[in-house]
C-alpha positions in Angstrom: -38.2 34.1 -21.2 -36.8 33.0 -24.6 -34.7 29.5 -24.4 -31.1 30.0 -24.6 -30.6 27.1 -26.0 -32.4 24.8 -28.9 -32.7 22.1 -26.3 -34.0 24.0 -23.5 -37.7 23.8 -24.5 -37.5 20.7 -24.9 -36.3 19.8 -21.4 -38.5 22.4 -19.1 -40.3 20.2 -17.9 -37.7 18.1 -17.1 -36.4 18.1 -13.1 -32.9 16.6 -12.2 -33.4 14.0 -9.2 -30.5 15.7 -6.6 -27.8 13.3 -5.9 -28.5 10.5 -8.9 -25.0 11.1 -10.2 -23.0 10.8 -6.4 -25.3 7.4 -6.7 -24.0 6.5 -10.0 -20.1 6.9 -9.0 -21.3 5.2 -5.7 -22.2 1.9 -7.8 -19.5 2.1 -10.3 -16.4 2.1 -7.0 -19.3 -0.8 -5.9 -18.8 -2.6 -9.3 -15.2 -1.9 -9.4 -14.9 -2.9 -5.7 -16.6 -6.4 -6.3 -15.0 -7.2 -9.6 -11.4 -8.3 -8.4 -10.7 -10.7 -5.3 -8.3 -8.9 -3.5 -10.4 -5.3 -3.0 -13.4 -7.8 -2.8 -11.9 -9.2 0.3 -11.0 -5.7 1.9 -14.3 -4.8 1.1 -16.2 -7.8 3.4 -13.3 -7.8 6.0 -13.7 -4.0 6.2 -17.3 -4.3 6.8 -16.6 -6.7 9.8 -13.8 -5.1 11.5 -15.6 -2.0 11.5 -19.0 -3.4 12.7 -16.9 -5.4 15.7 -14.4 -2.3 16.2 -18.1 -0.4 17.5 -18.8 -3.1 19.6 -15.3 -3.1 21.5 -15.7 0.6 21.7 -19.0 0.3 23.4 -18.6 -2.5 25.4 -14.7 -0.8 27.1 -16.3 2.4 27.8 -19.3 0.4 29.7 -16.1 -1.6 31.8 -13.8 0.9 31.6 -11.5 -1.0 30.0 -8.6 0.8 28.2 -7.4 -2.3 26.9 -10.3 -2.8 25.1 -10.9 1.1 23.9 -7.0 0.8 22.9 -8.1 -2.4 21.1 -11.4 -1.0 19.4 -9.4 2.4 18.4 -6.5 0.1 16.7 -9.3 -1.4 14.7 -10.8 1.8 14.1 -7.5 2.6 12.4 -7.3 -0.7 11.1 -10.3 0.4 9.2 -8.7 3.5 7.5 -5.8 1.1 6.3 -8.3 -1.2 5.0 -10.2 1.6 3.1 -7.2 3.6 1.9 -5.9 0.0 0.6 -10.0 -0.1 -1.3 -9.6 3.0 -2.9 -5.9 2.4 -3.7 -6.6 -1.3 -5.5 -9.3 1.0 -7.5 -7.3 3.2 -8.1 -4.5 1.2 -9.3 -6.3 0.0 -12.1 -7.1 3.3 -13.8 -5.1 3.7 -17.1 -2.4 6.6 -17.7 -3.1 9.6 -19.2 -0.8 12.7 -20.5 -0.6 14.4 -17.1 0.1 10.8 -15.0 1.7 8.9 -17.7 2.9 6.1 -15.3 -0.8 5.8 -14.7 -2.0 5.8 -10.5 -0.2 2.6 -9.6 1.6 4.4 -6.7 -1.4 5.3 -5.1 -0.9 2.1 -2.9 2.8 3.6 -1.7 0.9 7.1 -0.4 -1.8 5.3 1.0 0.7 3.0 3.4 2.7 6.4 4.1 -0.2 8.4 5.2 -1.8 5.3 7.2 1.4 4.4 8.9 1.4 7.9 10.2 -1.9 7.7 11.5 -1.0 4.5 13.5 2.2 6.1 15.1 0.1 9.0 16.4 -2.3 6.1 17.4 0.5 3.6 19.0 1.8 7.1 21.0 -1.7 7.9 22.3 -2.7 4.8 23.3 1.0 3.9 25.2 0.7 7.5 26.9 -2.9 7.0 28.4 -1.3 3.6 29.6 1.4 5.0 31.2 -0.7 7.2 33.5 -3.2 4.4 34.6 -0.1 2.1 34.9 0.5 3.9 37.8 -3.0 4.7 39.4 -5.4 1.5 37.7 -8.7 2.4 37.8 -11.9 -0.2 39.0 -12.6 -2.5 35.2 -16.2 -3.9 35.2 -14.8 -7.3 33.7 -18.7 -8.4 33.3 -18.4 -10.6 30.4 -15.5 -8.6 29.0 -13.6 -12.2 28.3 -16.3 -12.8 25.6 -15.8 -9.7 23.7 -12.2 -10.3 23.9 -12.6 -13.8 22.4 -14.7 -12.6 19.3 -11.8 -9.6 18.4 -9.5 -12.8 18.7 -12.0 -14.6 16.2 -12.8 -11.3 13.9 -8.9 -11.3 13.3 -8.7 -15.0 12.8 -11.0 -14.5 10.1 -9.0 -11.5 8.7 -5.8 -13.4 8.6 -7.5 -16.6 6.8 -9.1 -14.4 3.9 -5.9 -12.3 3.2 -3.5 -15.3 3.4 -5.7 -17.4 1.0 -8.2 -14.8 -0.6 -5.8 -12.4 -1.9 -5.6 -12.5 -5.8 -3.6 -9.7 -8.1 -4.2 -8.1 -11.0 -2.5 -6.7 -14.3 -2.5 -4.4 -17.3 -0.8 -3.5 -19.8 -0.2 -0.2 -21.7 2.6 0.3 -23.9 4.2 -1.7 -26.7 7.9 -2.9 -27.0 11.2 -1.3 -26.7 12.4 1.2 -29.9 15.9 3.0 -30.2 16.3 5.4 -32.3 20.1 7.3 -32.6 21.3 10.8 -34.0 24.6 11.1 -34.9 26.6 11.5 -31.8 23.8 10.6 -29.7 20.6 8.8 -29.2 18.2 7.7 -26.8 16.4 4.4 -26.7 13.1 3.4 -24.5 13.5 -0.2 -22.8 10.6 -2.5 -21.4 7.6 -3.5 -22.5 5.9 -0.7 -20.7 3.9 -2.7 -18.6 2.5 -1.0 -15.2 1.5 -4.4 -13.1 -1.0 -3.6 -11.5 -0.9 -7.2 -9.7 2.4 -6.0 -7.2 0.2 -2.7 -6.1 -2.4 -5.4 -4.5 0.1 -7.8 -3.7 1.5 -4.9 -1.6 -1.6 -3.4 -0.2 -2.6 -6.9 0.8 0.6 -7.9 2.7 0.3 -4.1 4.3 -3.3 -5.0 5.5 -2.4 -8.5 6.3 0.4 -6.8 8.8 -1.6 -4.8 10.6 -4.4 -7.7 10.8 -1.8 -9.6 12.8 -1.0 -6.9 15.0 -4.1 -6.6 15.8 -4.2 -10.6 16.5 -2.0 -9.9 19.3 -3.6 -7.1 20.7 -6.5 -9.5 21.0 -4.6 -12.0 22.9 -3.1 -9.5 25.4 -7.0 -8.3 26.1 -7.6 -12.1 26.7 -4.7 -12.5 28.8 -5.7 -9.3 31.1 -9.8 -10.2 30.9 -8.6 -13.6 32.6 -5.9 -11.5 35.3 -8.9 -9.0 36.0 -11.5 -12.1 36.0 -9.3 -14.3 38.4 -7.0 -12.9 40.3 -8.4 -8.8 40.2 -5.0 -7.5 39.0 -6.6 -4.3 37.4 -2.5 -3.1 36.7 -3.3 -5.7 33.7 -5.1 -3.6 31.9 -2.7 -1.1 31.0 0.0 -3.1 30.5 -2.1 -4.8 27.6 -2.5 -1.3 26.4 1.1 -0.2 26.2 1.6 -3.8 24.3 -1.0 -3.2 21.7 0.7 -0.1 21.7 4.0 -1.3 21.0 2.4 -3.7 18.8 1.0 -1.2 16.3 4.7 0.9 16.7 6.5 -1.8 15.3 4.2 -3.4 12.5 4.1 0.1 11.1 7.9 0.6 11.3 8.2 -1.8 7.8 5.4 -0.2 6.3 7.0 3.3 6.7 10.6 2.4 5.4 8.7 1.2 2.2 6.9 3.8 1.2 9.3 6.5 2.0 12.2 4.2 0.2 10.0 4.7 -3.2 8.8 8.0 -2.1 12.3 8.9 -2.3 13.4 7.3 -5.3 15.6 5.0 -3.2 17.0 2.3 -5.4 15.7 -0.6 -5.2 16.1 -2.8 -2.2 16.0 -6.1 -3.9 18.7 -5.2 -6.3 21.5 -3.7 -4.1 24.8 -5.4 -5.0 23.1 -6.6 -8.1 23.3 -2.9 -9.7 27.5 -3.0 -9.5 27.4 -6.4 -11.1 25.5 -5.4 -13.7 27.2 -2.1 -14.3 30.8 -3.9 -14.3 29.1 -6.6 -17.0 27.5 -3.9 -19.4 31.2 -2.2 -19.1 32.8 -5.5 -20.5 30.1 -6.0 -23.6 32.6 -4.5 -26.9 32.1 -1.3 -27.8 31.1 0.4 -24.4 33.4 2.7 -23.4 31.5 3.8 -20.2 28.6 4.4 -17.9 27.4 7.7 -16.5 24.4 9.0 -14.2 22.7 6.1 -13.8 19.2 6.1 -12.2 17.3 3.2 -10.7 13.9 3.5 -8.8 10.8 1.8 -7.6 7.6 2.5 -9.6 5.2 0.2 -7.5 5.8 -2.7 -5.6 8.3 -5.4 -8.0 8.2 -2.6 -10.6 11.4 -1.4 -11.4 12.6 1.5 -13.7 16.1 3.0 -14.6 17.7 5.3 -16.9 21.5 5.6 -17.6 24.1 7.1 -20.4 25.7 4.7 -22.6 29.1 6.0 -23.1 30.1 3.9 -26.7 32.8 4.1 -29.6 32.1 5.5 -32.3 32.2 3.0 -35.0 29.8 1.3 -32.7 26.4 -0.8 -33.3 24.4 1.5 -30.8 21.6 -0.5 -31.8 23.1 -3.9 -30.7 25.0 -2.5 -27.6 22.0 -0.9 -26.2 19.8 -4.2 -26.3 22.8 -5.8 -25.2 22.7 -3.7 -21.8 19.4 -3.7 -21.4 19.3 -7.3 -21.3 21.7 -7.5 -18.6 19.7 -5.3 -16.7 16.2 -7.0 -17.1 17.5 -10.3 -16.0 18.0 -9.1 -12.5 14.6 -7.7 -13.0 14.5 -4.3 -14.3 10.9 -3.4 -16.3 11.5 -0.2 -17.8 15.1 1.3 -19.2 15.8 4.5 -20.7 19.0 4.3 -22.6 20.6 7.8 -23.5 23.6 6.8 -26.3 26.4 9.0 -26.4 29.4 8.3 -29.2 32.8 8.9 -26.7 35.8 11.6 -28.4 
């Protein structure tokens, strides 16, 4: 057969080795992974807490502990936090393009919403399973059990530690300075320096991780606490009322995590700046030769990354140039990145 191509000849001979270029993304998420402190940190504790969350998983089905399972499938879960927050800090640093012109920054927000839904199905199956051998406690082999217990306590210890002191941001820039430009009656101007940080993502997957870390510190102590009631005293009932508190546990350290990211989900204004939004509206108002504000917009692009847009209602013998940076500098004081300004000349 004739080559279809001026290049084929020359590469007949030529076999492609199956799976080099799944290897080749494989070690550039590696290089990626390893290059910043904060995913470099997820990446080691990850590695741990899933190695250890095996071990618990083994070691309660041999005792028939459900504290423990509860424990080990908490980790488990721990584990999908701690990789959806890797890929997210990855993620997070890729620049914008034309179809995501924010850039991926908000990657971190969809990867605490769709992990905090995991732990609530979790936190329900777990305080269910509880409930039923609350009432009829089955025999726990508690062989040694207290040692298992003690090195999730330490595993966590360890967790807690690296986040607290380990945890470094990032940031990057894309974009230039603010520009106004006016036509006539009306005009638009872009505020901000346009920078995306990239930093507040991490900070926020890192406090998110750090959260359920914690959790999972006091999930450890409750299987201490029952190991010891088991050991001494053979109160098997112990067992699953650690569950239902590791259970409760998980419940509410997901509850913060879900309000979050389904505030900026929702374009909720932000948090931080309710009651400062009026102030600042009623300031702008009194700046000479704004007659009035209209639709204004406020949201959260990524964690401490906030954007707004507004209409600038002015006079018409105005400096639209000078009031615009005027507002916009009563805006970015109280912390506001990005404002799109839409000038329109009142009748």
């Amino acid at each position: 057969m004739l080559p279809l191509h001026k290049d084929d000849s020359a590469n007949k001979g030529k076999k492609s080795i199956p799976g080099i270029g799944v290897l080749a993304h494989a070690a550039n998420w590696l290089r990626s992974i390893l290059a910043k402190p904060a995913s470099r940190n997820l990446f080691c504790f990850l590695l741990l807490n899933l190695s250890f969350a095996f071990v618990e998983l083994v070691y309660g089905a041999w005792t028939n502990s459900l504290g423990l399972i509860a424990d080990s499938f908490h980790m488990f879960f721990d584990c999908t936090a701690l990789l959806a927050g890797l890929v997210a800090t990855v993620i997070t640093r890729w620049s914008p393009n034309e179809r995501y012109s924010f850039g991926y920054v908000r990657a971190e927000v969809l990867a605490g919403f769709v992990n905090g839904l995991f732990l609530l199905f979790i936190a329900f199956f777990i305080f269910s399973e509880a409930m039923e051998r609350a009432f009829q406690p089955p025999e726990v082999k508690h062989d040694r059990l207290m040692i298992v217990s003690i090195m999730g306590f330490v595993v966590n210890l360890v967790g807690i530690f690296a986040f607290q002191h380990g945890g470094a941001v990032h940031g990057h820039s894309h974009g230039g300075g603010g520009h106004g430009h006016s036509h006539g009656g009306h005009g638009h101007s872009h505020g901000g320096d346009g920078d995306h940080d990239g930093g507040g993502a991490d900070q926020q997957i890192l406090q998110g991780v750090l959260l359920h870390v914690m959790a999972d510190t006091l999930g450890s102590v409750g299987v201490i606490i029952s190991s010891f009631l088991i050991e001494q005293y053979g109160w098997m009932v112990a067992d699953p009322i650690c569950s239902i508190c590791i259970a409760v546990l998980i419940a509410i350290s997901v509850v913060p995590l879900l309000q979050t990211s389904v505030g900026v989900l929702m374009q909720r204004a932000p948090p931080s700046l309710d009651g400062q939004l009026d102030t600042c509206y009623q300031r702008v108002q009194q700046i000479e030769g704004v007659a009035g504000i209209k639709d204004p917009h406020f949201w959260t692009l990524c964690s401490n990354v906030y954007m707004g847009s507004l209409r600038l209602l002015v006079q018409a013998d105005s400096d639209v140039f000078l009031l615009t940076e005027q507002a916009r500098s009563v805006f970015t004081q109280v912390g506001v990145r990005q404002l799109i300004i839409q000038v329109d000349k009142a009748e």
